[in-house]
VMD Tcl script that builds the backbone (N, CA, C; Angstrom):
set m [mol new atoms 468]
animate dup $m
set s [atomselect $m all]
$s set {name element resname resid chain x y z} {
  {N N UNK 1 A 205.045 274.267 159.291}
  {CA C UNK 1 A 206.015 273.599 160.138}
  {C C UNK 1 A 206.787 274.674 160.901}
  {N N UNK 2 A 206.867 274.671 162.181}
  {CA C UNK 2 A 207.657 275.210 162.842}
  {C C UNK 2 A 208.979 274.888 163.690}
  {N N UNK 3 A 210.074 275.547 163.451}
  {CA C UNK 3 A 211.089 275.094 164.045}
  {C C UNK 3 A 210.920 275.402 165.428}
  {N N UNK 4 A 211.077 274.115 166.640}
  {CA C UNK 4 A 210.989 274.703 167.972}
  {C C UNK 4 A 212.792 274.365 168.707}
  {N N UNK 5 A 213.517 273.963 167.998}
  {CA C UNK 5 A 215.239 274.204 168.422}
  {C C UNK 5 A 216.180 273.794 167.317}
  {N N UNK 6 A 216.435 274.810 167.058}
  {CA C UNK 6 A 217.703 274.971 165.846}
  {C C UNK 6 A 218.788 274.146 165.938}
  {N N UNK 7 A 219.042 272.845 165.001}
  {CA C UNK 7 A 220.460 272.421 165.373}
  {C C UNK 7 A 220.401 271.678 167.116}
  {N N UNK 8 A 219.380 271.281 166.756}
  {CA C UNK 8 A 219.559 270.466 168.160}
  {C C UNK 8 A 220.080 269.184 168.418}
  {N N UNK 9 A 220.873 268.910 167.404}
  {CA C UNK 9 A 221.936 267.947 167.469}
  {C C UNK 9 A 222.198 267.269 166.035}
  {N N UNK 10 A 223.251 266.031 165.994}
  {CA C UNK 10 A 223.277 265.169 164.720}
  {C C UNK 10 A 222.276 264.197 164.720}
  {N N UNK 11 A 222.011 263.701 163.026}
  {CA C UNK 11 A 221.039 263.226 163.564}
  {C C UNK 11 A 221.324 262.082 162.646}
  {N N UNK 12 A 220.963 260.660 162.862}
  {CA C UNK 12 A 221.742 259.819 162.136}
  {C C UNK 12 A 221.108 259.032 160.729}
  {N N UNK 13 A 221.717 258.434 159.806}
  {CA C UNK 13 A 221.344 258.069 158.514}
  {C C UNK 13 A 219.658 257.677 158.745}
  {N N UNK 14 A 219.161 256.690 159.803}
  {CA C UNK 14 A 218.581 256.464 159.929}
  {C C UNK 14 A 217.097 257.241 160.563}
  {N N UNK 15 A 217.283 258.422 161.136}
  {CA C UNK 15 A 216.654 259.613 161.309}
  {C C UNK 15 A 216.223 260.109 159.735}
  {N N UNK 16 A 217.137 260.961 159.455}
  {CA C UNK 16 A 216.912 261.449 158.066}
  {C C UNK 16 A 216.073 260.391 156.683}
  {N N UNK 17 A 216.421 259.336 156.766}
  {CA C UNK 17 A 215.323 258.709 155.758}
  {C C UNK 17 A 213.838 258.188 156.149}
  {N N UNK 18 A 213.760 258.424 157.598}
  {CA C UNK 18 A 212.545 257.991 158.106}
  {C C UNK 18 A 211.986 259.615 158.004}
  {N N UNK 19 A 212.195 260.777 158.170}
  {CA C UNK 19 A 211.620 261.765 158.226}
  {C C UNK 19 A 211.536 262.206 156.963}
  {N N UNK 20 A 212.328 262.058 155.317}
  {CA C UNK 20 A 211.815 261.540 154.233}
  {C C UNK 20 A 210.413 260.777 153.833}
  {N N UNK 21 A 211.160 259.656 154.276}
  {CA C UNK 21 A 209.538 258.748 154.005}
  {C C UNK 21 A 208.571 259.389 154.460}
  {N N UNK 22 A 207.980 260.243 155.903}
  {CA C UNK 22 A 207.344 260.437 156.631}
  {C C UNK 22 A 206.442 261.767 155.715}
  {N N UNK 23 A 207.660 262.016 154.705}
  {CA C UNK 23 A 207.082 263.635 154.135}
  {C C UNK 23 A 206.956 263.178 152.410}
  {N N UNK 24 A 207.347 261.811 152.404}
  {CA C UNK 24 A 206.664 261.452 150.976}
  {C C UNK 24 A 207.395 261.207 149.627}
  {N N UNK 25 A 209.053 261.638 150.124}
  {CA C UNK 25 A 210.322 261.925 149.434}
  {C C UNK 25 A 210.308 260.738 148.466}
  {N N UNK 26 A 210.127 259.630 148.993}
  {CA C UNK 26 A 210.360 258.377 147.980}
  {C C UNK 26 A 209.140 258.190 147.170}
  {N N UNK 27 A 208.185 258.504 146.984}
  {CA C UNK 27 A 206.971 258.387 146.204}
  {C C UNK 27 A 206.960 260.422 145.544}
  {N N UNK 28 A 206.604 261.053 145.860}
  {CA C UNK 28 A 206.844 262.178 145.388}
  {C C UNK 28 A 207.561 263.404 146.033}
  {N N UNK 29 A 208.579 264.076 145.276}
  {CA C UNK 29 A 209.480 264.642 146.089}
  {C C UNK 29 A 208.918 266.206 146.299}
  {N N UNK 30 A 207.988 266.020 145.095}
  {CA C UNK 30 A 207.207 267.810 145.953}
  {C C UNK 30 A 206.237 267.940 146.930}
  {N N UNK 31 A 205.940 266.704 147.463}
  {CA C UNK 31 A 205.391 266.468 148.671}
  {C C UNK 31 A 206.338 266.973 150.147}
  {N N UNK 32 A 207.530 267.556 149.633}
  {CA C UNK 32 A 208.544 267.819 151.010}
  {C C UNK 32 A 208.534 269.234 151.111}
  {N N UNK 33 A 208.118 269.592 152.088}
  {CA C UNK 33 A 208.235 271.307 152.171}
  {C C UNK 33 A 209.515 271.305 152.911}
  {N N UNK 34 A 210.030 272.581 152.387}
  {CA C UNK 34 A 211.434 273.192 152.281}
  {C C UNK 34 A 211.761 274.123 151.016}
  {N N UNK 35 A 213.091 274.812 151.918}
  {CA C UNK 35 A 213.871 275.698 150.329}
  {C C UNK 35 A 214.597 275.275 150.389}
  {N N UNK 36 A 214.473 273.758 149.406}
  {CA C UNK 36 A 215.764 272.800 149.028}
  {C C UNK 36 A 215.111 272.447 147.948}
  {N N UNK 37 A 215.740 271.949 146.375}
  {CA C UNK 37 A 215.168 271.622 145.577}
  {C C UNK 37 A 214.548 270.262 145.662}
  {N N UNK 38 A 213.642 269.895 144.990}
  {CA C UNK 38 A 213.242 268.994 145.473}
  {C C UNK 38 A 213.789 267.643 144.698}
  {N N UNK 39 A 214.538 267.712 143.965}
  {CA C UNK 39 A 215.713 266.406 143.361}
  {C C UNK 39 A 216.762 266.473 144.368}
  {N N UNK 40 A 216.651 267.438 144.663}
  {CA C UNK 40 A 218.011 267.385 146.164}
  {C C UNK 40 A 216.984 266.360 147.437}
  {N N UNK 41 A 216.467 266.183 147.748}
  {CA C UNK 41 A 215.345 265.107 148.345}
  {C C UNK 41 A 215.598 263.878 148.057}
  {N N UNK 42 A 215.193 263.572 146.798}
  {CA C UNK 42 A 215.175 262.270 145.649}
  {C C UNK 42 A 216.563 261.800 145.826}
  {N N UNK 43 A 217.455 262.468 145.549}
  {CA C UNK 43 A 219.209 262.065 145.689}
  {C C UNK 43 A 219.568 261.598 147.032}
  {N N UNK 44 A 218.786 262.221 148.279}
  {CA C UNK 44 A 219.568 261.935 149.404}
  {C C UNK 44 A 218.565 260.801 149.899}
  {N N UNK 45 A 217.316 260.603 149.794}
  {CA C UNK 45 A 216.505 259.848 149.879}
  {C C UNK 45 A 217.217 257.879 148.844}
  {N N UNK 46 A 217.742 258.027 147.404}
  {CA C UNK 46 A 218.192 257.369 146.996}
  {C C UNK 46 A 219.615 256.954 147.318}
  {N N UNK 47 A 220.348 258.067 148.510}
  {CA C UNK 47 A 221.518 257.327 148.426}
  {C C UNK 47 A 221.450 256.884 149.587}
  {N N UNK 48 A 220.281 257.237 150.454}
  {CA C UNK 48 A 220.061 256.455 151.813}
  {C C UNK 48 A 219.540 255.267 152.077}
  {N N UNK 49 A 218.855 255.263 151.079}
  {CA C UNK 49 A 218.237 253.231 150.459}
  {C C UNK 49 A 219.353 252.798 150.409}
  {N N UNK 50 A 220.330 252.939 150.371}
  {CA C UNK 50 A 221.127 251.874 149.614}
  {C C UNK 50 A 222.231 251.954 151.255}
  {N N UNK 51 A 222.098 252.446 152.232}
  {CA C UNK 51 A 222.943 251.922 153.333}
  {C C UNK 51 A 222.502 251.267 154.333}
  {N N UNK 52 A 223.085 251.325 155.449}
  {CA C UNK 52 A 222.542 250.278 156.498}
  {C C UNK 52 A 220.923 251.025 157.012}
  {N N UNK 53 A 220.730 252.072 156.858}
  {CA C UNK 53 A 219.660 252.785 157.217}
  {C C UNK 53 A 218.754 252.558 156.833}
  {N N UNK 54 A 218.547 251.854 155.754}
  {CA C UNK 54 A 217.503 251.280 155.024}
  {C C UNK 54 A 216.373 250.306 155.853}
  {N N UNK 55 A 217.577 249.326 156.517}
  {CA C UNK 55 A 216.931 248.140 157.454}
  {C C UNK 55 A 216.432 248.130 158.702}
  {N N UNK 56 A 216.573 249.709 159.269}
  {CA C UNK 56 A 216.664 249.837 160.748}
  {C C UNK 56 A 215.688 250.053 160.854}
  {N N UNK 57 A 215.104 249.955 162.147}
  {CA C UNK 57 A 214.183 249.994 163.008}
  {C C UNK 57 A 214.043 251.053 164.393}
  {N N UNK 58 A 213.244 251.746 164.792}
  {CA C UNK 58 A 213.512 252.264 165.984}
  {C C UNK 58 A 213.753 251.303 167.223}
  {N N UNK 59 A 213.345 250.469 166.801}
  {CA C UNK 59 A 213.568 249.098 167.980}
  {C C UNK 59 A 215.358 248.849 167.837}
  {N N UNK 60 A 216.025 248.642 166.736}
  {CA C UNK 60 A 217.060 248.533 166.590}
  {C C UNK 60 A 217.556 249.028 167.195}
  {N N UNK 61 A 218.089 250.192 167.212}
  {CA C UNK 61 A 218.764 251.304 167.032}
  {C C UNK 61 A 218.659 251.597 168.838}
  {N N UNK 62 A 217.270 251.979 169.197}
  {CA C UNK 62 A 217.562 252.022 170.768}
  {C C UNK 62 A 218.093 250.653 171.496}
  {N N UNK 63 A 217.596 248.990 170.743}
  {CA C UNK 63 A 218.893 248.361 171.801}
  {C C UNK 63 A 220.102 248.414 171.742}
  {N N UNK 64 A 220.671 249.035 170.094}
  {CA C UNK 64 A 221.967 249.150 170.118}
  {C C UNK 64 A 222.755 250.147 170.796}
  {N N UNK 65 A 221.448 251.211 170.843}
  {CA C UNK 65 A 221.735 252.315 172.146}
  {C C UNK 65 A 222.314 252.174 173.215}
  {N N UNK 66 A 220.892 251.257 173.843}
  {CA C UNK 66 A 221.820 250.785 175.385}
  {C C UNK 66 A 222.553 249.754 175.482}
  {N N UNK 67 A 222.726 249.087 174.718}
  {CA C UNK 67 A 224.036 247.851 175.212}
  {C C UNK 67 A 225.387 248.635 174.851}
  {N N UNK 68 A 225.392 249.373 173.973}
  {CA C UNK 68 A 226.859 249.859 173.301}
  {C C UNK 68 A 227.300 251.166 174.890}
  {N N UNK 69 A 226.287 251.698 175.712}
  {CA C UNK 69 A 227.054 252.597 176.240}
  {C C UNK 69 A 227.707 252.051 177.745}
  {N N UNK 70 A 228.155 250.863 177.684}
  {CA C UNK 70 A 228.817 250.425 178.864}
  {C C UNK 70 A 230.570 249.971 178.289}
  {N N UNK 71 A 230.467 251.007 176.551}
  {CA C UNK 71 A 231.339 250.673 176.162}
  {C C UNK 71 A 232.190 252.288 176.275}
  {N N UNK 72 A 231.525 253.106 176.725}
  {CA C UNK 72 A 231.954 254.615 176.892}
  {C C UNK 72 A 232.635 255.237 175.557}
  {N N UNK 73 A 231.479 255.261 174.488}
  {CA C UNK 73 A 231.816 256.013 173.285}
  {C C UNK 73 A 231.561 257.123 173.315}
  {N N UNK 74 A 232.056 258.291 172.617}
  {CA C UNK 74 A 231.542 259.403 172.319}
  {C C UNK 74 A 230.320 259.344 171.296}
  {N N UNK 75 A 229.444 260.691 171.296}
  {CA C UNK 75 A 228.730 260.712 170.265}
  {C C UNK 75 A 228.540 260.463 169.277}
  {N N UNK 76 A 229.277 260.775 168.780}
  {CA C UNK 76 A 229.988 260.984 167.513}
  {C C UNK 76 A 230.024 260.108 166.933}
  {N N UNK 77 A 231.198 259.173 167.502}
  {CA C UNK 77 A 231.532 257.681 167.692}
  {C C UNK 77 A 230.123 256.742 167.069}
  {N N UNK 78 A 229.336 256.909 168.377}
  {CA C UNK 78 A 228.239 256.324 168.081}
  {C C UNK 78 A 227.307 256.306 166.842}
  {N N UNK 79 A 227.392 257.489 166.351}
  {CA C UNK 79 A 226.843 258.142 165.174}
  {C C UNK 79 A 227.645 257.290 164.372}
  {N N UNK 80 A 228.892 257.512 164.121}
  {CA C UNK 80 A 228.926 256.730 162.971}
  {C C UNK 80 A 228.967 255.368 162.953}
  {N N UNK 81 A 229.374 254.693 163.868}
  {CA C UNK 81 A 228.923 253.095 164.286}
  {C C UNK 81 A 227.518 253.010 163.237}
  {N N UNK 82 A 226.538 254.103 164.172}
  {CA C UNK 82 A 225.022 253.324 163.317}
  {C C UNK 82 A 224.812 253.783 161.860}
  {N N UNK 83 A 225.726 254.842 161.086}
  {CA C UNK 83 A 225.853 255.315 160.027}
  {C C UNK 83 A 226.096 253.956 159.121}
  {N N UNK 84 A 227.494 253.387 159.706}
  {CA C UNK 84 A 228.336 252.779 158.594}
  {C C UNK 84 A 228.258 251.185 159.102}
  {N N UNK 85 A 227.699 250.704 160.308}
  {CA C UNK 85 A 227.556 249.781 160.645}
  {C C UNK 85 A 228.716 248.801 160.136}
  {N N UNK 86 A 229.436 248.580 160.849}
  {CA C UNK 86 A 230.935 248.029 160.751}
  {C C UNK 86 A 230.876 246.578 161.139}
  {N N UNK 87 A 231.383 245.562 160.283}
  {CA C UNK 87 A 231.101 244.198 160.590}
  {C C UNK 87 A 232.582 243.721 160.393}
  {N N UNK 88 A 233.800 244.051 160.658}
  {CA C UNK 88 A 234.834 244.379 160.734}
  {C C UNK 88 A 235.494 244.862 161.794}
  {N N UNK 89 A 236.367 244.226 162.650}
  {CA C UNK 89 A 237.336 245.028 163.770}
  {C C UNK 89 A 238.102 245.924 163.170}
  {N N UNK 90 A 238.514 245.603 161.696}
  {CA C UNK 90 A 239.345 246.902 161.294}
  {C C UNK 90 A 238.645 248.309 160.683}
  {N N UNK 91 A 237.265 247.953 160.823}
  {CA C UNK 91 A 236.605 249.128 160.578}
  {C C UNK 91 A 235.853 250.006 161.037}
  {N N UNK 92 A 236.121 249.600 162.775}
  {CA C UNK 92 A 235.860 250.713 163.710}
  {C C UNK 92 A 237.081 251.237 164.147}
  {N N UNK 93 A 238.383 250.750 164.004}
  {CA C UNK 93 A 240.006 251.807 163.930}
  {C C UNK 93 A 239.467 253.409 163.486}
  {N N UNK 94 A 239.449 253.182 162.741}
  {CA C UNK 94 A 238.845 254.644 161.914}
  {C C UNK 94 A 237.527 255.354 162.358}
  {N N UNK 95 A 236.414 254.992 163.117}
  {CA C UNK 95 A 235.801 255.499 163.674}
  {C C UNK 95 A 236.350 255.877 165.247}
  {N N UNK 96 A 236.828 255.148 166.460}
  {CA C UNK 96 A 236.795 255.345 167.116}
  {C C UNK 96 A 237.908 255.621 167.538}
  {N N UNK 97 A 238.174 257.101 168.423}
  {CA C UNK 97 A 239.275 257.549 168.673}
  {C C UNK 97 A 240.184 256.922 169.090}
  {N N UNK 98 A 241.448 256.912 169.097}
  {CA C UNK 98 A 242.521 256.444 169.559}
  {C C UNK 98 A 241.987 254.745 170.095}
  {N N UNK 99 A 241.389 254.191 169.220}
  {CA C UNK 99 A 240.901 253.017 169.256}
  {C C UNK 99 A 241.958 251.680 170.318}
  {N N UNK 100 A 243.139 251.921 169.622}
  {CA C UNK 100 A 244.327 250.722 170.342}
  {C C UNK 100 A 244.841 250.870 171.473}
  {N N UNK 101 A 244.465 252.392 172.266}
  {CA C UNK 101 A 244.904 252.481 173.817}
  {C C UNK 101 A 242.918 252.653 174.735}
  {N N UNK 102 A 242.164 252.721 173.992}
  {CA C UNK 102 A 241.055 252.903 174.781}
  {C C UNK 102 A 240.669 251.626 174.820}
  {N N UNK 103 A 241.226 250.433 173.845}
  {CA C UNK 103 A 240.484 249.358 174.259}
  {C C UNK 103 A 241.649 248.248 173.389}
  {N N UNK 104 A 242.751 248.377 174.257}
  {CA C UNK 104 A 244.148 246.764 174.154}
  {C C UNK 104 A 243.316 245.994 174.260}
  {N N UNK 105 A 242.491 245.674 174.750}
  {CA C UNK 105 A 242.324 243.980 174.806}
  {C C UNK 105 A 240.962 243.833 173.479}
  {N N UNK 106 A 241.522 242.968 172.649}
  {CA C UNK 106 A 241.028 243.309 171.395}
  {C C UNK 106 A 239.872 242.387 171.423}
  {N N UNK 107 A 239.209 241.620 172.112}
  {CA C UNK 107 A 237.985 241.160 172.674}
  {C C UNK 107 A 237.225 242.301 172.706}
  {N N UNK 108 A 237.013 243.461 173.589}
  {CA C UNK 108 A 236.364 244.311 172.957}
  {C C UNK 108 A 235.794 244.942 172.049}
  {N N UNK 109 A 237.107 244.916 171.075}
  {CA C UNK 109 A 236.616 245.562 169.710}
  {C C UNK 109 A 235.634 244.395 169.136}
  {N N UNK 110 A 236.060 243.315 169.259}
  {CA C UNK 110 A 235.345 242.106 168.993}
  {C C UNK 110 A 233.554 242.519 169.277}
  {N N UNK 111 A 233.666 242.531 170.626}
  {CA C UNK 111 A 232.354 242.408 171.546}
  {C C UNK 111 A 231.708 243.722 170.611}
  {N N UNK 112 A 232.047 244.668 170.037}
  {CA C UNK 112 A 231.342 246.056 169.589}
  {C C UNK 112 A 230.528 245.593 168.513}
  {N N UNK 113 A 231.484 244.932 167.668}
  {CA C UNK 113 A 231.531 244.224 166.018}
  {C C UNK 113 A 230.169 243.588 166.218}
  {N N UNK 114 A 230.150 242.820 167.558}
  {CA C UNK 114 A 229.744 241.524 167.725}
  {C C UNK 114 A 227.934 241.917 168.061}
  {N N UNK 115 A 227.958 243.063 168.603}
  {CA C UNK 115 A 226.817 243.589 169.155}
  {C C UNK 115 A 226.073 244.300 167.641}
  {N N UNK 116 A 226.883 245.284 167.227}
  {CA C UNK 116 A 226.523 245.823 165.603}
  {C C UNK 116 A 225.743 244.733 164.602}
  {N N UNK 117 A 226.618 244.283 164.631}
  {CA C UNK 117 A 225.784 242.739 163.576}
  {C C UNK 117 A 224.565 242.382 164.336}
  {N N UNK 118 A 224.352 242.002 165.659}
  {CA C UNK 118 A 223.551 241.746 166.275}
  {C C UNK 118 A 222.154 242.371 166.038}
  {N N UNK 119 A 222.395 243.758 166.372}
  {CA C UNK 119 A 221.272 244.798 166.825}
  {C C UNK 119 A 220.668 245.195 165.480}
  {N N UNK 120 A 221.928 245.534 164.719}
  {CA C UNK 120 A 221.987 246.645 163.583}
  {C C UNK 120 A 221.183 245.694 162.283}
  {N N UNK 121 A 220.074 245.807 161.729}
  {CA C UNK 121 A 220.519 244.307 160.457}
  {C C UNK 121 A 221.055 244.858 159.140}
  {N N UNK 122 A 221.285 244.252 158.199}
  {CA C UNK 122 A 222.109 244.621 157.454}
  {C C UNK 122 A 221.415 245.250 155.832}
  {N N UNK 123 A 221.310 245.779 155.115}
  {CA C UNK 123 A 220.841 247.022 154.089}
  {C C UNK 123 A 219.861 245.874 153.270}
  {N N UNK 124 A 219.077 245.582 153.198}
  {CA C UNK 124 A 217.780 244.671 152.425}
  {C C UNK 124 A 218.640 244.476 151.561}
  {N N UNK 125 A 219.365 245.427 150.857}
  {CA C UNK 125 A 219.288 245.573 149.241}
  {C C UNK 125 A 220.608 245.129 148.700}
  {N N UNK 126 A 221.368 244.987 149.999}
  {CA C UNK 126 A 223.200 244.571 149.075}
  {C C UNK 126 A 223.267 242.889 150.248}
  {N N UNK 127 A 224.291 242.490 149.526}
  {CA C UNK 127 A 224.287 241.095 150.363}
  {C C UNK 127 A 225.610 241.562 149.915}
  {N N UNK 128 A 226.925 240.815 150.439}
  {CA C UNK 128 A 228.311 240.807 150.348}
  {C C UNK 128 A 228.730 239.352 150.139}
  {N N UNK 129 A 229.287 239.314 148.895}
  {CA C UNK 129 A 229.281 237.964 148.358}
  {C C UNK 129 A 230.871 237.673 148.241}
  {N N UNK 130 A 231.598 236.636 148.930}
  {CA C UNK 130 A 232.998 236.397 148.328}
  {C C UNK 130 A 233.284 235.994 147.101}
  {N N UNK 131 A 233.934 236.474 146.338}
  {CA C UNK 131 A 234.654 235.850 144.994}
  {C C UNK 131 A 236.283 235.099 145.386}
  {N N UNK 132 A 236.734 234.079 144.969}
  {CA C UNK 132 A 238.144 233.947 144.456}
  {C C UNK 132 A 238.574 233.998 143.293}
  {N N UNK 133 A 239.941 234.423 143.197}
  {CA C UNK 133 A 240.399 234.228 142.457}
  {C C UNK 133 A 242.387 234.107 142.482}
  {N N UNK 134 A 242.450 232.941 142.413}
  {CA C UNK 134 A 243.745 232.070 142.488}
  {C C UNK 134 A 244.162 232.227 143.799}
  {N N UNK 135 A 244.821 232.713 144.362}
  {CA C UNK 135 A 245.330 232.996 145.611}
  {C C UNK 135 A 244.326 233.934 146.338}
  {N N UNK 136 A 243.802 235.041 145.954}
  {CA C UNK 136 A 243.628 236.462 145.673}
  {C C UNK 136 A 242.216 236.403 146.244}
  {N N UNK 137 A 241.880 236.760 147.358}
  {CA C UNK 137 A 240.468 236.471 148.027}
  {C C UNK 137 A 240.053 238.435 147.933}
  {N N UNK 138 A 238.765 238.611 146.551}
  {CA C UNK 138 A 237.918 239.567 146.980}
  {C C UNK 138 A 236.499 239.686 147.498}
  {N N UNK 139 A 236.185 240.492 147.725}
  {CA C UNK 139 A 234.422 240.937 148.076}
  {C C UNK 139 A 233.672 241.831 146.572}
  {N N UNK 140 A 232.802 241.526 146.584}
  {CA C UNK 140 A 232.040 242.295 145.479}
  {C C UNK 140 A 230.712 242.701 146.260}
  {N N UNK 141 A 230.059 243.463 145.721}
  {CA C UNK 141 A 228.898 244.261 146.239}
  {C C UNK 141 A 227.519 243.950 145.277}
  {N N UNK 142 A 226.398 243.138 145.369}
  {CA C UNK 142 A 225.810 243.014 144.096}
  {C C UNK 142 A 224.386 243.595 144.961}
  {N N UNK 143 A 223.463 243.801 144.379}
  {CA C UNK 143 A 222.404 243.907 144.606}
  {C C UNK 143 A 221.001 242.856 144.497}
  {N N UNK 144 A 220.021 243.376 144.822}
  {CA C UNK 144 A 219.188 242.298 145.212}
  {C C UNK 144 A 218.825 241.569 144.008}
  {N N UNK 145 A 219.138 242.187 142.719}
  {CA C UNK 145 A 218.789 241.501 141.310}
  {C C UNK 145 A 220.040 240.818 141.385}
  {N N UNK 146 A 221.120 240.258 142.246}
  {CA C UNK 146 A 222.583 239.946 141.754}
  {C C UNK 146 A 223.194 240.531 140.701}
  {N N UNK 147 A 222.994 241.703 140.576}
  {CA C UNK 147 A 224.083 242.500 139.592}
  {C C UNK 147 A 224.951 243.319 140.430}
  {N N UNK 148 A 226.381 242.985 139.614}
  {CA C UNK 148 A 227.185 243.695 140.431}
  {C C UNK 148 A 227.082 245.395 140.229}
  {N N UNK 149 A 227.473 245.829 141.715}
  {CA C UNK 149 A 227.311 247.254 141.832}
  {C C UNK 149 A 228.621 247.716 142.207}
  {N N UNK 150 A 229.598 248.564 141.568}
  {CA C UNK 150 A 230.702 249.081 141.807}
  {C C UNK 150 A 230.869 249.567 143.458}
  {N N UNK 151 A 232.301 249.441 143.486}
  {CA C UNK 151 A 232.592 249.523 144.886}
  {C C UNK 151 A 233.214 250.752 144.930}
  {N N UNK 152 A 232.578 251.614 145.607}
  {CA C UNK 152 A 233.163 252.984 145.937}
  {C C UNK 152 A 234.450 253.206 146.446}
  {N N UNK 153 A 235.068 252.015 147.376}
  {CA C UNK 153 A 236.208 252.329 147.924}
  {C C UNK 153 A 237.385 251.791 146.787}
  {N N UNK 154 A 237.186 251.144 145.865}
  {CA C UNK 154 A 237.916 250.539 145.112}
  {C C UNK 154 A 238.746 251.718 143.999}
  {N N UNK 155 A 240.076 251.629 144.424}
  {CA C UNK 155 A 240.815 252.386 143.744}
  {C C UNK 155 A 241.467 252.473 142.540}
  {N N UNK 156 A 241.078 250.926 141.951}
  {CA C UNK 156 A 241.534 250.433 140.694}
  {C C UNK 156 A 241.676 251.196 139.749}
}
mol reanalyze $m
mol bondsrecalc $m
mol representation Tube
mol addrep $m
């Protein structure tokens, strides 16, 4: 294998587990040439199953390409949009810069949300299930066997 440009950019969740698969990472991990161990493969290969990257498509991903840039994001931006795939207006605040003066009219943020869900589909392997309880409305994370899977952001 030869490198023909060093660092020639970021490259997104969905890049990196397709060029995995491509080298065999999920069926055997010494099938990956590199000086990286090869459980270091297996780990990043297993924690990439489990995000939105899992479901994508190159078809995806380039229409979400071009419909999203008449929205004038940065790179970056964009990158993590298709990283973390946000189905939430309050959870592109935090991705996108100065989010509440680049885009007041909150129809927008809407229209972004609205396109993401659209384009993007969502991780095979987790479904997002509501629970109640008394007043008290949470989300839980279960997997495709319906067992619950701890929530990383949960600070409990």
């Amino acid at each position: 294998m030869k490198i023909l440009e060093a660092n020639a950019g970021a490259l997104t969740n969905f890049e990196v587990l397709d060029f995995l698969r491509a080298k065999g990472a999920s069926k055997d991990p010494t099938r990956v040439i590199a000086k990286v161990a090869q459980s270091e493969y297996k780990q990043v290969y297993d924690y990439l199953v489990d995000t939105p990257a899992s479901n994508q498509t190159r078809e995806s991903i380039n229409e979400f390409l071009t419909s999203i840039k008449r929205h004038d994001l940065a790179k970056a931006e964009v990158l993590n949009i298709l990283n973390t795939r946000p189905t939430e207006d309050v959870e592109l605040f935090p991705i996108i810069e100065s989010c509440e003066k680049r885009f007041p009219i909150d129809e927008e943020v809407a229209e972004i949300v609205e396109l993401v869900t659209r384009t993007l589909p969502p991780p095979r392997n987790m479904k997002q299930e509501e629970i109640t309880k008394g007043d008290e409305e949470t989300a839980t994370l279960k997997n495709e066997n319906d067992e619950v899977i701890e929530d990383p952001m949960d600070t409990r």
